[in-house]
C-alpha positions, 0 to 999 in steps of 0.5 A: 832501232838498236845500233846493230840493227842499224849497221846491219839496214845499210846497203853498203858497209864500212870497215867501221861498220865490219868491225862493229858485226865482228865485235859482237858478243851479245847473243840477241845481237850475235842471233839478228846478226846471223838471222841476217846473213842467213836470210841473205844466203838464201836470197843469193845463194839458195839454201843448199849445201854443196858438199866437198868430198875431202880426200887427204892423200898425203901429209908429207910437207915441205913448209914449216908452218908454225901453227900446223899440225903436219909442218916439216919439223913435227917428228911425231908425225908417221908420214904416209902416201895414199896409194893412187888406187885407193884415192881413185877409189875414194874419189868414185865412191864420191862420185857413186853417192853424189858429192858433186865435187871432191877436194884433194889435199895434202901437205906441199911439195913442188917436186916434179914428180908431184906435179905430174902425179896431180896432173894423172890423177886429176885426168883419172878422176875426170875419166872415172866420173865421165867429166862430172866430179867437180875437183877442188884443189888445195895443195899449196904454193906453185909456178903459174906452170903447174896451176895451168898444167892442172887447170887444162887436166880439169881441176877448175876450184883452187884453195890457198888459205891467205891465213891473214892478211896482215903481212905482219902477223903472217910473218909470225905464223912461219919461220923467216927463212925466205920460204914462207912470204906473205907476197909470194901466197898473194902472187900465187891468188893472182896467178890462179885467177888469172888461169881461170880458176874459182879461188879460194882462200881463208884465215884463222880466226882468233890468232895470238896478236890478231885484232878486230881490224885485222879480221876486218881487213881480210874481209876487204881482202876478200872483196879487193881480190875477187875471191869467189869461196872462202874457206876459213875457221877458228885457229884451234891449237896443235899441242906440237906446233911452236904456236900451239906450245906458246898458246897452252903455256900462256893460258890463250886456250882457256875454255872463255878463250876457245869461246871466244874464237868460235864466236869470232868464227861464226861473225866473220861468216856472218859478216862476210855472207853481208859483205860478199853476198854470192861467195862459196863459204864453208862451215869448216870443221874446226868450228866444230872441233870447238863446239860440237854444233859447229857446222850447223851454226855455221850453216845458220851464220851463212855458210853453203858449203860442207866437206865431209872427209872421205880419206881413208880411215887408217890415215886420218889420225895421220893427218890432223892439222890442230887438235881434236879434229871431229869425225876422225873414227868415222867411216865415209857412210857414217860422215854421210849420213851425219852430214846429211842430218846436220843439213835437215836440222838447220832446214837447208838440203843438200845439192848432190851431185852438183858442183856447186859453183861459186855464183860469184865467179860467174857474176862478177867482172874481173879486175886486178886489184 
């Protein structure tokens, strides 16, 4: 029996034994590795797909993110509001064609009248679809008030990116202007758990000064917050982003280099589907802005959930958080038809019209770390 075959008979793992999964790069280990997780998603959460019906309704935002393609100071950006008809019309379009549940996201903001805008939209959508959309929210940092205000108008999903765990690292993705703290994104996970929300949160993957152990702590962070889906990719640079710059100056996306990430990205699903059998995680779209089967491989690497990009077309070059976003041309029909494809080809079938619920969030016992 092989070392890796090895790690992956235990029936508990160590953050030795993480780090050893994560660090793999031979492609018969890196193969036994998925083959692994994949086996364990369809014994714990069935070889389904959930899709995430993604409507980006805006990308004004009031963070400054050092890594983010809409962050505050990027002034080549043209800022742009979904008007409410049309976000309600996208969202029943999801709805007519079955997605089960749609994300809203856009950049953040906590002005009052932001707030009481989410709160109207999410009543709407839940009345359009007669209470059976499933709504995801992933729109930033907020007071307990807000998240409770949207969770009693129907929002039941909540995602908010840790980004890393590492305080130290978070610390360099965002300026040090007493807006962008690592503790105050914890505090905003704890509140939303306790609400009573399915949380959601995630990290970059292959980050300048991020290590081996740092990923293998977010996947304990993962575990030690009870976090129900996980949605996380391989950083993919933003040419005019502070971090983008200093990587392409540098020569950190050197084809070898964006290899690297999505290798990295693919383990970390792998390991944290071992580690965290009944979670929700996604097969993000910036793998596949690295490899133009992404997705699929990370279906096969034991990811269950999708999020087909229902934005309207005319503000998707708009919205790009890092280069090379895919299906940024494509039409909902087209993404549709696309996704359901990638689905059949690694030999999973999509759950429509279901929600799609974290298992975890029902199986577990909550407990505050």
């Amino acid at each position: 029996m092989s070392g890796v075959e090895h790690v992956l008979n235990h029936n508990h793992f160590t953050k030795e034994d993480v780090m050893t999964l994560l660090a793999l790069t031979d492609p018969e280990e890196c193969k036994a590795l998925y083959d692994a997780a994949y086996a364990v998603k369809a014994r714990q959460v069935g070889a389904v797909v959930y899709y995430r019906g993604l409507i980006e309704f805006s990308n004004r935002c009031i963070k400054n993110c050092k890594y983010c393609g809409i962050r505050k100071d990027n002034t080549q950006v043209e800022r742009f509001d979904t008007e409410r008809k049309d976000i309600l019309a996208m969202a029943k379009w999801t709805y007519d064609n079955q997605y089960g549940s749609i994300t809203l996201q856009s950049g953040e903001r906590q002005d009052p009248a932001f707030i009481t805008y989410i709160e109207g939209l999410i009543r709407d959508i839940k009345a359009l679809s007669n209470d059976e959309l499933g709504i995801t929210l992933c729109v930033g940092e907020q007071d307990e008030e807000t998240y409770q205000r949207w969770f009693e108008a129907g929002a039941h999903r909540y995602l908010l990116r840790i980004e890393t765990s590492n305080p130290s690292l978070y610390a360099t993705l965002h300026p040090q202007d007493g807006h962008h703290e690592w503790l105050r994104r914890k505090d905003c996970l704890m509140m939303l758990r306790r609400i009573g929300y399915q949380v959601g949160t995630g990290v970059m993957i292959g980050l300048p000064g991020q290590t081996i152990e740092d990923l293998a702590e977010d996947i304990i962070f993962y575990r030690d917050f009870d976090i129900d889906m996980i949605g996380m990719g391989p950083y993919v640079v933003h040419h005019d982003t502070p971090i983008g710059q200093y990587v392409l100056k540098t020569g950190l996306d050197s084809e070898k280099e964006k290899e690297r990430r999505f290798r990295l990205g693919l383990n970390m699903i792998a390991v944290t589907r071992l580690f965290l059998p009944d979670v929700n995680i996604a097969a993000t779209t910036a793998l596949q802005a690295l490899h133009p089967l992404g997705r699929e491989l990370g279906l096969k690497a034991g990811a269950n959930v999708l999020m087909p990009i229902v934005t309207l077309p005319k503000f998707r070059s708009q919205y790009l958080l890092y280069d090379n976003k895919p299906c940024v041309e494509d039409k909902p029909d087209q993404c549709r038809h696309c996704l359901n494809a990638r689905v059949a080809s690694v030999g999973d079938v999509v759950g429509f019209g279901k929600w799609g619920d974290s298992p975890h969030y029902f199986h577990k016992q909550k407990v505050s770390p």
